[in-house]
DSSP file (Angstrom, degrees, kcal/mol; ACC not computed):
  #  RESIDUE AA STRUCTURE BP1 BP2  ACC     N-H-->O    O-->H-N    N-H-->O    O-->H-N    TCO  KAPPA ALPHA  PHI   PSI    X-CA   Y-CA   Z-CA
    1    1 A X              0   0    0      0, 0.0    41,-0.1     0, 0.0     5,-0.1   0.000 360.0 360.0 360.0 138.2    0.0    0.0    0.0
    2    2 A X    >   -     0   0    0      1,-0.1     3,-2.0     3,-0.0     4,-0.3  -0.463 360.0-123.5 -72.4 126.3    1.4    3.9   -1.4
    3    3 A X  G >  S+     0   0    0      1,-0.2     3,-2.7     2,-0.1     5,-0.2   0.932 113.1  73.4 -52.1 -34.4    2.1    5.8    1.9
    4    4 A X  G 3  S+     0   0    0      1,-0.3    -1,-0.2     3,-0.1     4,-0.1   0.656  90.9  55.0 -11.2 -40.2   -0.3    8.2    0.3
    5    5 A X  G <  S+     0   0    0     -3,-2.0    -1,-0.3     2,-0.1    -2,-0.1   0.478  89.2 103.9 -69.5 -27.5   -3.0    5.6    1.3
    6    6 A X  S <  S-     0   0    0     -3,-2.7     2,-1.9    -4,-0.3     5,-0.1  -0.474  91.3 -81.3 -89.6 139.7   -2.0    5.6    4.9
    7    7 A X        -     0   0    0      1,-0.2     2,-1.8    -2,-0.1    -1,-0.1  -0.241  45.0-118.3  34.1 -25.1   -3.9    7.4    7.6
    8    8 A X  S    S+     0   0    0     -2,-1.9    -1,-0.2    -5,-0.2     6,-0.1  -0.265 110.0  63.2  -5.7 -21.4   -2.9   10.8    7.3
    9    9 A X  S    S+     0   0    0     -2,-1.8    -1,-0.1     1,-0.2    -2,-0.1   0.358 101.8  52.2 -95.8  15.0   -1.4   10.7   11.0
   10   10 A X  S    S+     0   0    0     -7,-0.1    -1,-0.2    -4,-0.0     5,-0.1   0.625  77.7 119.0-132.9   2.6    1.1    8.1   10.1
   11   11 A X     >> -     0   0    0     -5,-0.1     4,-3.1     1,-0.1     5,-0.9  -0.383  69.3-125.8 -29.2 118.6    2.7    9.6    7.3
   12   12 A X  H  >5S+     0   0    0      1,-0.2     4,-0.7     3,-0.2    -1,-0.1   0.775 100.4  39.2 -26.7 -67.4    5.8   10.1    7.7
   13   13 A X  H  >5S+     0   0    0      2,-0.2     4,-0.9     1,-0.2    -1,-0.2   0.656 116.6  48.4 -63.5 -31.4    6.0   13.6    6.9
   14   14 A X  H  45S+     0   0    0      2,-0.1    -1,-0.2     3,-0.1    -2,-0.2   0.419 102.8  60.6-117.9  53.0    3.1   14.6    8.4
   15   15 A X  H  X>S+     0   0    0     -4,-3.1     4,-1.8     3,-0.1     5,-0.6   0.566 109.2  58.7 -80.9 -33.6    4.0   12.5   11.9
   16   16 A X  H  X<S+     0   0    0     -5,-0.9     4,-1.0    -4,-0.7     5,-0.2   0.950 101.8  42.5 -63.1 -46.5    6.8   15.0   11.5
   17   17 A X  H  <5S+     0   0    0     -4,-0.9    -1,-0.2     2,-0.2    -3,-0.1   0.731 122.2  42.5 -64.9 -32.6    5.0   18.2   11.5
   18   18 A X  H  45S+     0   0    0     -5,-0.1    -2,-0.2     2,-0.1    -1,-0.1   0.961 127.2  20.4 -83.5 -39.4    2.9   17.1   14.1
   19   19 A X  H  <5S-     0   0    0     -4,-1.8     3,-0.2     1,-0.2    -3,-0.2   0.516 101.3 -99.9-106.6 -27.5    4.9   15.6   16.2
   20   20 A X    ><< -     0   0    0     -4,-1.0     3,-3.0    -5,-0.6    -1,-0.2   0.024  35.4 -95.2 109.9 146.6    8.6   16.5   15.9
   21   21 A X  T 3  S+     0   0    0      1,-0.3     3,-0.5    -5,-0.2    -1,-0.1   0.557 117.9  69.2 -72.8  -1.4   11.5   14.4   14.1
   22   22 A X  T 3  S+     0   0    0     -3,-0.2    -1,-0.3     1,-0.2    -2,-0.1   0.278  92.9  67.7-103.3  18.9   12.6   12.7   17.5
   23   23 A X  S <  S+     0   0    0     -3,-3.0    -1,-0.2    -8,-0.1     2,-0.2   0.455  84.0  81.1-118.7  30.5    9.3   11.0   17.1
   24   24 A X  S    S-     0   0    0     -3,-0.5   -12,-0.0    -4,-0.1     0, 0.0  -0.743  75.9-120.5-111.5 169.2    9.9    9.0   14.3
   25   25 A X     >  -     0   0    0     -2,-0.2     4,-1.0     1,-0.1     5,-0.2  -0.058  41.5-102.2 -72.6-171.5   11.7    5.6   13.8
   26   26 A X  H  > S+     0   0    0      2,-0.2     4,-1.0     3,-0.1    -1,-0.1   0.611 119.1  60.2 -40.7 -34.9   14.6    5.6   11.6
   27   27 A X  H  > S+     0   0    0      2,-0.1     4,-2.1     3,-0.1     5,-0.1   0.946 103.2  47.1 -57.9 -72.0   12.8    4.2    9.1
   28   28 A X  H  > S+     0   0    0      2,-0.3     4,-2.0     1,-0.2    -2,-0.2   0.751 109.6  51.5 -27.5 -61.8   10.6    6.7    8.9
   29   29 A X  H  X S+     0   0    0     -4,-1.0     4,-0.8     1,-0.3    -1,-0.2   0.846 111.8  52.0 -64.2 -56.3   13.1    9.6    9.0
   30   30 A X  H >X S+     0   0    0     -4,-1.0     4,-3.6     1,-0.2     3,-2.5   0.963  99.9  56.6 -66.0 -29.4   14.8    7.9    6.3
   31   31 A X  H 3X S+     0   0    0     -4,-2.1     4,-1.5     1,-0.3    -2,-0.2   0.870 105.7  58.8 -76.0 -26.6   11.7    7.3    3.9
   32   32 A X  H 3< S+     0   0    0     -4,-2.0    -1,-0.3     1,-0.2    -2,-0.2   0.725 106.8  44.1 -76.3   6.3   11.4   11.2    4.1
   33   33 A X  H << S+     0   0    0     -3,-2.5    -2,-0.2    -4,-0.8    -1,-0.2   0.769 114.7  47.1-101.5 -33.6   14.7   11.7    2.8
   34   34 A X  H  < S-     0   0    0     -4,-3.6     2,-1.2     1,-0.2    -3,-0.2   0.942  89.2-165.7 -48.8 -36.5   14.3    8.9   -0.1
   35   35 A X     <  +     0   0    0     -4,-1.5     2,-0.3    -5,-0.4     8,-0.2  -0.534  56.3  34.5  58.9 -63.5   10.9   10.6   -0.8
   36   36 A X  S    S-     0   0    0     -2,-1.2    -3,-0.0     1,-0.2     6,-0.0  -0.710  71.3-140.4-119.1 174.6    9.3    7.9   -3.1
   37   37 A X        -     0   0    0     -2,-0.3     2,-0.3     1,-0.0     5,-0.2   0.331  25.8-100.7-114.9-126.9    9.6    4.6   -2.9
   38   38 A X  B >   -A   41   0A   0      3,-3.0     3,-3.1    34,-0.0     8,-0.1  -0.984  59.7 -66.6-157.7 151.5    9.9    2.0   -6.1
   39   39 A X  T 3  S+     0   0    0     -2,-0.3     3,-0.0     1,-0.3     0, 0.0  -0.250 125.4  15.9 -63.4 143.4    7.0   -0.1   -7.6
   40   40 A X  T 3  S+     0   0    0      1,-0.0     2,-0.3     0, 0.0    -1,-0.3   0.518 124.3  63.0  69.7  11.6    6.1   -2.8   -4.6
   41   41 A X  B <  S-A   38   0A   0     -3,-3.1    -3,-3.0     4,-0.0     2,-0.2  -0.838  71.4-148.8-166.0 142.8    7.7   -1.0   -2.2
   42   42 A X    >>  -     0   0    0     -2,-0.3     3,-3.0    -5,-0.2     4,-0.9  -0.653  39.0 -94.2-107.4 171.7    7.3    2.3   -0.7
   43   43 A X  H 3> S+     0   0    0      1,-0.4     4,-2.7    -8,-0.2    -7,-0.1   0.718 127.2  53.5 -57.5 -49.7   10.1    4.9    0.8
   44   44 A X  H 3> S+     0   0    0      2,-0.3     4,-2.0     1,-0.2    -1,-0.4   0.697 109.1  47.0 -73.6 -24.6    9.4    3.5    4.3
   45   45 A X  H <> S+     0   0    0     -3,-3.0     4,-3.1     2,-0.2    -1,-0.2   0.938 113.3  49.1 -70.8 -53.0   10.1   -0.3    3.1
   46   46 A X  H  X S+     0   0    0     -4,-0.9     4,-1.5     1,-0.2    -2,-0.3   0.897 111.4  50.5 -65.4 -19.6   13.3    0.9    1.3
   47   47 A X  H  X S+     0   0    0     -4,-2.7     4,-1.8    -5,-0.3     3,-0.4   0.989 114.0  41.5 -64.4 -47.6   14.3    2.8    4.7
   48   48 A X  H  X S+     0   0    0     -4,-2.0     4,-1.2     1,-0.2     3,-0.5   0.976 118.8  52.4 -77.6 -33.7   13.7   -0.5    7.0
   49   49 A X  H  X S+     0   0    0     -4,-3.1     4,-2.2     2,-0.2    -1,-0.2   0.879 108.4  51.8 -32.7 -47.6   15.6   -2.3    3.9
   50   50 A X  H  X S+     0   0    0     -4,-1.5     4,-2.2    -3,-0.4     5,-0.3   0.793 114.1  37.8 -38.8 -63.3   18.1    0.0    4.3
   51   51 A X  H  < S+     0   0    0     -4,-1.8    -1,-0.2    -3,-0.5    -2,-0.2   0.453 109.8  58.9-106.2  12.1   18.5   -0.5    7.6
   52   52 A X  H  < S+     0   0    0     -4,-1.2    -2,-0.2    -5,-0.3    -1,-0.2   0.790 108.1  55.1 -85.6 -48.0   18.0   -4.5    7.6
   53   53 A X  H  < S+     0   0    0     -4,-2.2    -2,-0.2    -5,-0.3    -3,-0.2   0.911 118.0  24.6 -73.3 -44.8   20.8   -4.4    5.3
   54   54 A X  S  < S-     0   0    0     -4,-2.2    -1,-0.2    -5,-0.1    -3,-0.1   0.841  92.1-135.5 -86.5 -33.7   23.4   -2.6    7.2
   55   55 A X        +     0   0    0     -5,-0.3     2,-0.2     3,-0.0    -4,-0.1   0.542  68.9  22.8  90.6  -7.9   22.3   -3.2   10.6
   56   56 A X  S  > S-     0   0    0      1,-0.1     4,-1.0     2,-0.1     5,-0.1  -0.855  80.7 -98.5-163.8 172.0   22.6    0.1   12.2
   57   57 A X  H  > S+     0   0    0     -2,-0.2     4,-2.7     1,-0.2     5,-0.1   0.813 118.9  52.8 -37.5 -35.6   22.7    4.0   11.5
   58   58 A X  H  4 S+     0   0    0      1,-0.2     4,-0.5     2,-0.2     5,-0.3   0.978 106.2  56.9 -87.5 -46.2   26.5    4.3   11.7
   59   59 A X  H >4 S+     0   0    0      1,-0.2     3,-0.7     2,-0.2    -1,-0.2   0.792 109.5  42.0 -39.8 -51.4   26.8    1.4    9.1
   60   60 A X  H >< S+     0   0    0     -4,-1.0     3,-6.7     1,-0.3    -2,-0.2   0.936 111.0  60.5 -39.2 -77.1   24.7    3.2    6.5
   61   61 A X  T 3< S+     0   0    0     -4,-2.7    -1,-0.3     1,-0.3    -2,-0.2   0.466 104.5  49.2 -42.6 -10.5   26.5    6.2    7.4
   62   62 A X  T <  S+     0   0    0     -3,-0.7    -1,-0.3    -4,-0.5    -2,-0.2   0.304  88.8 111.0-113.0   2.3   29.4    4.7    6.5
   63   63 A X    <   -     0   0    0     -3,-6.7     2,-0.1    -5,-0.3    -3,-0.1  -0.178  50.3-146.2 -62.1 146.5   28.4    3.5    3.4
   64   64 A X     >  -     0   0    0      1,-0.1     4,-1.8    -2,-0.0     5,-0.3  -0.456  27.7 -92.6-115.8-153.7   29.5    4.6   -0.1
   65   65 A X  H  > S+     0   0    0      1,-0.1     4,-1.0     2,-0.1    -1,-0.1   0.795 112.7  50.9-101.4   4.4   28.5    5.0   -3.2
   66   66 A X  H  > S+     0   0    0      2,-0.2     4,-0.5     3,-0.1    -1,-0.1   0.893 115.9  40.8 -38.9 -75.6   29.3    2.0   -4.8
   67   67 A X  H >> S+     0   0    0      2,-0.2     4,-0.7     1,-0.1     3,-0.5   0.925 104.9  67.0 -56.6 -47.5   27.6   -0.2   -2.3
   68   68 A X  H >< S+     0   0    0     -4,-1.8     3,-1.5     1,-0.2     6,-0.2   0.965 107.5  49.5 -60.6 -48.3   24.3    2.4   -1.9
   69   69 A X  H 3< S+     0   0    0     -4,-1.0    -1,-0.2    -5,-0.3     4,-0.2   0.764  87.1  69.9 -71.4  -9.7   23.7    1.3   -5.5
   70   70 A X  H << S+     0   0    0     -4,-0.5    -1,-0.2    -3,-0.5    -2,-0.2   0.625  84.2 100.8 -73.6 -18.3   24.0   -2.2   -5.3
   71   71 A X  S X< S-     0   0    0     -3,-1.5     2,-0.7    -4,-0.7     3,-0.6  -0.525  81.5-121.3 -64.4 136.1   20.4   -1.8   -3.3
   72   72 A X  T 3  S+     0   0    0      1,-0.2     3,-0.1    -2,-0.1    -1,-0.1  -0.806 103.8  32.3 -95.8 114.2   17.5   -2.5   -5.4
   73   73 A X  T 3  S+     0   0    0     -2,-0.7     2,-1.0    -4,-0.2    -1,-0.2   0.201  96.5 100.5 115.6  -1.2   15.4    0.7   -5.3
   74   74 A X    <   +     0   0    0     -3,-0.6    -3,-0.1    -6,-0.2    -1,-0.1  -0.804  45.5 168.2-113.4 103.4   18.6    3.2   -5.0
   75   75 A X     >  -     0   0    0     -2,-1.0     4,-1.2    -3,-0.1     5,-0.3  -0.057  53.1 -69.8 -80.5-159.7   19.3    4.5   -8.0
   76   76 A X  H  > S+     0   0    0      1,-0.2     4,-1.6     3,-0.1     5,-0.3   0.953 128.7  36.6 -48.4 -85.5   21.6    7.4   -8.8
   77   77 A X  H  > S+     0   0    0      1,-0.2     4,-4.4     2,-0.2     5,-0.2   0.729 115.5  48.5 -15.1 -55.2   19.5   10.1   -7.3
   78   78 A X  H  > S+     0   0    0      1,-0.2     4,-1.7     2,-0.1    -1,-0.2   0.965 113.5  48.7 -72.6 -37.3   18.0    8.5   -4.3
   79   79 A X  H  X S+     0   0    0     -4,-1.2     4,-3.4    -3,-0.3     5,-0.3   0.949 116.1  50.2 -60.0 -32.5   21.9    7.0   -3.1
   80   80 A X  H  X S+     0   0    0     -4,-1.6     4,-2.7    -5,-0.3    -1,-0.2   0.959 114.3  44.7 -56.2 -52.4   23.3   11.1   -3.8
   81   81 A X  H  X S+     0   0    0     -4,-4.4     4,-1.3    -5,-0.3    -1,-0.2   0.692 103.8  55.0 -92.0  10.5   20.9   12.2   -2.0
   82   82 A X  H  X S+     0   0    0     -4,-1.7     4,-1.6    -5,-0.2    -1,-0.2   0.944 113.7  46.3 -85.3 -38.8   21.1   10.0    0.7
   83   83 A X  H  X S+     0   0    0     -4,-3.4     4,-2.1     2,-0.2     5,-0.3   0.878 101.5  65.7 -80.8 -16.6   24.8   11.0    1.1
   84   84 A X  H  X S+     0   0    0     -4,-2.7     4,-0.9    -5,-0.3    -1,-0.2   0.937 105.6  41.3   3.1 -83.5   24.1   14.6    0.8
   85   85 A X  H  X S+     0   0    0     -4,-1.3     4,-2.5     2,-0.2    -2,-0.2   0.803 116.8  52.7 -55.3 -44.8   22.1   14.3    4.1
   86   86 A X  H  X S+     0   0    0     -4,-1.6     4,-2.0     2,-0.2    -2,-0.2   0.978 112.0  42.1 -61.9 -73.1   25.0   12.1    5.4
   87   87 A X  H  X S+     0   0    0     -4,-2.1     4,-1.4     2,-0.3    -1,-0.2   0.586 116.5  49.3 -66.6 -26.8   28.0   14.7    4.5
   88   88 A X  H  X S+     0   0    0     -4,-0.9     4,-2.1    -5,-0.3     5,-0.3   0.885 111.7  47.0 -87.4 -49.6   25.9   17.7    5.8
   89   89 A X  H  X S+     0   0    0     -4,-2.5     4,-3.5     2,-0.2    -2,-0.3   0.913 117.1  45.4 -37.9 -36.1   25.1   15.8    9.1
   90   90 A X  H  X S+     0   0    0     -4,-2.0     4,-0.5     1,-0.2     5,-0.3   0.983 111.8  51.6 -80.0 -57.1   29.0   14.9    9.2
   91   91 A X  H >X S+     0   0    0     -4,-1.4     4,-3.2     1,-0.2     3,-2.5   0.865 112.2  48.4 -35.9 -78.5   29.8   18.7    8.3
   92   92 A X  H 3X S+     0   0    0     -4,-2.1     4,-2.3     1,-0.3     5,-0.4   0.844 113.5  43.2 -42.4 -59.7   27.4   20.1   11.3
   93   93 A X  H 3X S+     0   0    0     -4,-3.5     4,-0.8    -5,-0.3    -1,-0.3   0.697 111.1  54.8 -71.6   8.8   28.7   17.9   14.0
   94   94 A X  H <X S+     0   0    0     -3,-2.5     4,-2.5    -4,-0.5    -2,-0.2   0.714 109.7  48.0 -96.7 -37.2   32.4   18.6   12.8
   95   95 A X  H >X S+     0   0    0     -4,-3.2     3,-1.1    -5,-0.3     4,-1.0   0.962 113.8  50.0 -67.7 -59.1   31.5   22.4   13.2
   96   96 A X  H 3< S+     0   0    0     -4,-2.3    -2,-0.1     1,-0.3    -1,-0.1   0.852 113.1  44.9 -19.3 -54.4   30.0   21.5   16.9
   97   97 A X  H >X S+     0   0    0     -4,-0.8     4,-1.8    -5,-0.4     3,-0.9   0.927 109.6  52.3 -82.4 -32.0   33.0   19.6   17.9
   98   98 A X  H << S+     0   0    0     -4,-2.5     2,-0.5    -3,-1.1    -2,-0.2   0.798  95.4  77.0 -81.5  -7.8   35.9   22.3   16.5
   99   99 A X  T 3< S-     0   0    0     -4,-1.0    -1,-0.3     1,-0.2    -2,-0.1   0.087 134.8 -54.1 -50.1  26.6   34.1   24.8   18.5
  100  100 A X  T <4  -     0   0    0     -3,-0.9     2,-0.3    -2,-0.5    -2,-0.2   0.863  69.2-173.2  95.2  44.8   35.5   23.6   21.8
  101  101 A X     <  -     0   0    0     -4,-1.8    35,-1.9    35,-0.2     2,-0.9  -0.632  14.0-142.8 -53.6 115.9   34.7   20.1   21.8
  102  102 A X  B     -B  135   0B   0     -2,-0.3     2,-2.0    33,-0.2     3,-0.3  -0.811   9.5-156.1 -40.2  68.1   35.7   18.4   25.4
  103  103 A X        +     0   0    0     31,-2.2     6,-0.1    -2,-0.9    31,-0.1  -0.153  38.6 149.0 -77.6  46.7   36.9   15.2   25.5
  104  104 A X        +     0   0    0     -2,-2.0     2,-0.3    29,-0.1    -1,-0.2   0.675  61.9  15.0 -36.8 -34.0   35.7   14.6   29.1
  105  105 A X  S  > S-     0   0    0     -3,-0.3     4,-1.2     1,-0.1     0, 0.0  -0.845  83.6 -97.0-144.2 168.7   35.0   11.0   29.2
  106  106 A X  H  > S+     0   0    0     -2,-0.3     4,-0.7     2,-0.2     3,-0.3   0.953 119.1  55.2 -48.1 -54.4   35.8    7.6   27.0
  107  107 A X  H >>>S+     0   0    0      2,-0.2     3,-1.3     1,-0.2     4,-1.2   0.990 111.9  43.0 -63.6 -61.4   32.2    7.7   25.1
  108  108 A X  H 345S+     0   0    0      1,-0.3     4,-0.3     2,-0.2    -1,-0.2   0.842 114.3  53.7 -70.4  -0.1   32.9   11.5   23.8
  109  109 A X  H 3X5S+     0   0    0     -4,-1.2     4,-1.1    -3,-0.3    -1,-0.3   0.777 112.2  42.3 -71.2 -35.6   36.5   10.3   22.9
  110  110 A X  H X<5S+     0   0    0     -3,-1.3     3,-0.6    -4,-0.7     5,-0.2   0.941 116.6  48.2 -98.5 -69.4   35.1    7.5   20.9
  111  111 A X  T >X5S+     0   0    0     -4,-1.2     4,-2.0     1,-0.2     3,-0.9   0.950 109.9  53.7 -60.2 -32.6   32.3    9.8   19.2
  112  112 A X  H 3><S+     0   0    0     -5,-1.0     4,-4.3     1,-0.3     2,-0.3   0.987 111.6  43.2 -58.2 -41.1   34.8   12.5   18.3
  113  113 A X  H << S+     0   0    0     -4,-1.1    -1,-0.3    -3,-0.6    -2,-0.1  -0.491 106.2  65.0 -95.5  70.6   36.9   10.2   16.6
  114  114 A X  H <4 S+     0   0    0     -3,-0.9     4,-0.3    -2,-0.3    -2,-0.1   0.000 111.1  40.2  83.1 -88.6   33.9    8.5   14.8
  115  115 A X  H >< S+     0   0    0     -4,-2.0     3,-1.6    -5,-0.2    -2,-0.2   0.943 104.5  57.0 -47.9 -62.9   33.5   11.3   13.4
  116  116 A X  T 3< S+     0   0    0     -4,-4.3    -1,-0.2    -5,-0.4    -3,-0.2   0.826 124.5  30.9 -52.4 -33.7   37.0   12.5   12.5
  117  117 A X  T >  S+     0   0    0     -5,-0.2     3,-1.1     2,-0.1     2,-0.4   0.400  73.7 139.3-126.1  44.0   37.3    8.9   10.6
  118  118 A X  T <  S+     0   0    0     -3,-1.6     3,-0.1    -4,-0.3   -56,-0.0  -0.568  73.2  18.0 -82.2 148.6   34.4    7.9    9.4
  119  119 A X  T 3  S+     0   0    0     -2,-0.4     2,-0.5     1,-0.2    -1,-0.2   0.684  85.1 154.8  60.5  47.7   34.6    6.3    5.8
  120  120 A X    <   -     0   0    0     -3,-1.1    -1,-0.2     2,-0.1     4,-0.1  -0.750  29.9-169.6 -37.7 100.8   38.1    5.9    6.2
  121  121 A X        +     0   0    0     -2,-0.5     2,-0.2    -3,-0.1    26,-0.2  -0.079  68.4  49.2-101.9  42.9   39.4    3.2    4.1
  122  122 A X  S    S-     0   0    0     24,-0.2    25,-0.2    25,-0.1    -2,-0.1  -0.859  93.6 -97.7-152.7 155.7   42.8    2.9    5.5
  123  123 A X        -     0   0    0     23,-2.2     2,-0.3    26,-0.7    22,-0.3  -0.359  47.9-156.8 -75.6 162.6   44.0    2.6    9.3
  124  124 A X        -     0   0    0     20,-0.2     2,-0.2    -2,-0.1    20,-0.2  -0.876  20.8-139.5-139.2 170.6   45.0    5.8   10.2
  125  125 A X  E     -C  143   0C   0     18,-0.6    17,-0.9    -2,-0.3    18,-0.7  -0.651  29.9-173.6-144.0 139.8   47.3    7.3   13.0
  126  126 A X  E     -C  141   0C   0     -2,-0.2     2,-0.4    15,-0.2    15,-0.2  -0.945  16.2-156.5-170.8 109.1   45.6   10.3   14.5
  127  127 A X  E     -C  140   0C   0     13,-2.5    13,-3.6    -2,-0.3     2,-0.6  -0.912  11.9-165.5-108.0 151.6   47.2   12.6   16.9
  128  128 A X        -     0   0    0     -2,-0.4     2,-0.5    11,-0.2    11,-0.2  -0.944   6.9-155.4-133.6 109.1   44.6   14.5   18.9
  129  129 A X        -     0   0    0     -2,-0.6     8,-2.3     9,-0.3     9,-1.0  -0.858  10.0-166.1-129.5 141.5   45.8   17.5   20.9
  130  130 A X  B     -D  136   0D   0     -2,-0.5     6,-0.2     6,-0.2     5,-0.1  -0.659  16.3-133.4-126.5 137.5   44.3   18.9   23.9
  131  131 A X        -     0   0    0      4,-3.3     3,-0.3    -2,-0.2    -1,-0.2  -0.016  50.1 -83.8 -68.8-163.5   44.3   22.0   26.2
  132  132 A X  S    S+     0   0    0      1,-0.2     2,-0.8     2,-0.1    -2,-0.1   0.983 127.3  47.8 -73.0 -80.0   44.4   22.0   30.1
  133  133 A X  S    S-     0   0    0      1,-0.2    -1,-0.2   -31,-0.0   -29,-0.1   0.217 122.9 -96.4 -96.1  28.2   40.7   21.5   30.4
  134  134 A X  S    S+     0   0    0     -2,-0.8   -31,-2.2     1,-0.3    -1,-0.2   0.486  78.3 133.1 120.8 -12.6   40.2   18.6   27.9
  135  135 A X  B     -B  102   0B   0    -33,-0.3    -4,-3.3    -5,-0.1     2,-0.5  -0.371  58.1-109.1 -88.1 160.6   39.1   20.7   24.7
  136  136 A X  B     +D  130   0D   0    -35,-1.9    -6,-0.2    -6,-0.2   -35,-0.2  -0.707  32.9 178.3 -87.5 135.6   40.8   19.9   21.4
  137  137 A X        -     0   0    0     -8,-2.3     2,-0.3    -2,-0.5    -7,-0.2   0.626  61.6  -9.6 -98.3 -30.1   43.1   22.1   19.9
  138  138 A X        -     0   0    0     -9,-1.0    -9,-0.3     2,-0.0    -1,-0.3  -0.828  54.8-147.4-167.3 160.7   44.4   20.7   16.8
  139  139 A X        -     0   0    0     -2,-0.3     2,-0.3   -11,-0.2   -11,-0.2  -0.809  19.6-173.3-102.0 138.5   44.2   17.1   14.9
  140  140 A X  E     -C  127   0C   0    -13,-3.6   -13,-2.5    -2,-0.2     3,-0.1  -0.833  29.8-123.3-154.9 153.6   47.0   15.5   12.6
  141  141 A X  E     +C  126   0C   0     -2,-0.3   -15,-0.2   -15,-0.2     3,-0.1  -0.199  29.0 177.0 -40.1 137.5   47.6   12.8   10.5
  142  142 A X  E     -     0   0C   0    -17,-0.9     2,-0.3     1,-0.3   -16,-0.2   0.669  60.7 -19.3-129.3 -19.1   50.2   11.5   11.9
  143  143 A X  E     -C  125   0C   0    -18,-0.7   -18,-0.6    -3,-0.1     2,-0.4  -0.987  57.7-149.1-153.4 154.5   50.9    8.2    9.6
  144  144 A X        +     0   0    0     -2,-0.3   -20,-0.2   -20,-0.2     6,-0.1  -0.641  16.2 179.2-149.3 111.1   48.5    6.4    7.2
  145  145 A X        -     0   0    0      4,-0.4     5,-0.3    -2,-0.4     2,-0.2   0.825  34.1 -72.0 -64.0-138.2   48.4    2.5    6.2
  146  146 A X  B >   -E  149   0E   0      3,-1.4   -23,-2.2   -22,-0.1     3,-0.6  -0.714  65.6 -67.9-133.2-168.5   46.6    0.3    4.2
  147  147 A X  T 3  S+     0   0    0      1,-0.3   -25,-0.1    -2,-0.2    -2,-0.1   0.895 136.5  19.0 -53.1 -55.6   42.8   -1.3    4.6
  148  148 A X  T 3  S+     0   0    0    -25,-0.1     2,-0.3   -26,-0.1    -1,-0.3   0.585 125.9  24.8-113.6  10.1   44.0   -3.2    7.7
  149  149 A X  B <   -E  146   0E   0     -3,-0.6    -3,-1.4   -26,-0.1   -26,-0.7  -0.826  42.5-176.9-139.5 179.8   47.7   -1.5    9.3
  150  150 A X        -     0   0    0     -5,-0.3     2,-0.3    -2,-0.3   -26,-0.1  -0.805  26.5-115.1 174.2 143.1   49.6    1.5    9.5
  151  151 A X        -     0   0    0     -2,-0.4     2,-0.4   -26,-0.0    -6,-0.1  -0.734  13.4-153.9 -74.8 132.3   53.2    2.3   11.2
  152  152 A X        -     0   0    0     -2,-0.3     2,-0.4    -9,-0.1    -9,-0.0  -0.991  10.8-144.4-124.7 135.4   53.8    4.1   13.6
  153  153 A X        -     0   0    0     -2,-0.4     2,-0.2     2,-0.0    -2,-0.0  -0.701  12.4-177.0 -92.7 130.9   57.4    5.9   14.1
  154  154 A X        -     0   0    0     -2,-0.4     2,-0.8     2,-0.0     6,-0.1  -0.654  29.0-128.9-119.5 169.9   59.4    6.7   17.1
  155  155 A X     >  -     0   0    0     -2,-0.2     4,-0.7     4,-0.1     3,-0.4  -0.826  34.2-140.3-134.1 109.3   62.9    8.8   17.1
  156  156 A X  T  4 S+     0   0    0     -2,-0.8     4,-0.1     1,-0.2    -3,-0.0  -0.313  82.7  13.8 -54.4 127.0   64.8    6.3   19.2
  157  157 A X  T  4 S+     0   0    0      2,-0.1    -1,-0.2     1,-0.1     3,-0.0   0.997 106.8  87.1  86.0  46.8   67.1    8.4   21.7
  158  158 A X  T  4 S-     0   0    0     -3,-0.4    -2,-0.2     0, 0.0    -1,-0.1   0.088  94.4-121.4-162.1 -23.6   65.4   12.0   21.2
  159  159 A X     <        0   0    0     -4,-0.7    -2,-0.1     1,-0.1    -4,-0.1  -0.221 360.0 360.0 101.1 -57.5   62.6   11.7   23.8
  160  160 A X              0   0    0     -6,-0.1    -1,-0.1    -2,-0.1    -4,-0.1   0.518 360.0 360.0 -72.3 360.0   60.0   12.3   20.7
């Protein structure tokens, strides 16, 4: 059945309007970003597809475009624009966090760098340097491997 068909109060978009965007599933959220769906299945069946297939947000999110097209029902359009939305989320919280991000605890150590490498396809060496009270100052590359290693370098007899 066409969401169109549906209820009017369980449409995605407008459960959104009414209700606010932290009260939809994922699913949901995603099928308003697909917008339409494909014949025999509609945006909110490719969103829980979507997310059957990867198995959580951060998979997806890590997805490229290669892979996003290998989905039956993402074509060019709907897989662009789905990293669109992806690459502008990533952008926002990357402005959030160089404003004076904390690293206070393990969890906001783990999301910061999350962020700083997601869809990294090589290990990376990442120095992360920090004022007195914890905020980040600076990132840099500090070496970069292949899919599953990286080196790291010391200067034996210098202290460094």
């Amino acid at each position: 059945m066409a969401i169109n068909d549906w209820p009017e109060g369980e449409r995605p978009r407008e459960k959104l309007k009414a209700r606010g965007a932290g009260a939809l599933t994922d699913a949901e959220l995603l099928a308003i970003v697909l917008r339409t769906g494909v014949p025999g299945k509609s945006a909110l069946d490719l969103g829980r597809g979507l997310l059957q297939e990867y198995g959580s947000l951060t998979a997806l999110f890590a997805s490229d475009l290669e892979r996003l097209l290998s989905i039956h029902g993402l074509g060019d359009a709907k897989a662009t624009q789905l990293l669109a939305v992806i690459e502008l989320a990533r952008r926002a919280l990357k402005e959030e966090l160089k404003s004076g991000v904390k690293l206070s605890s393990p969890a906001a150590v783990r999301d910061f760098l999350r962020l700083t490498l997601l869809r990294q396809d090589k290990e990376i060496f990442l120095g992360v340097f920090l004022d007195a009270q914890n905020c980040v100052i600076a990132t840099e590359e500090l070496s970069s491997g292949t899919l599953t290693q990286t080196s790291v370098f010391t200067h034996a007899g210098t202290g460094k």
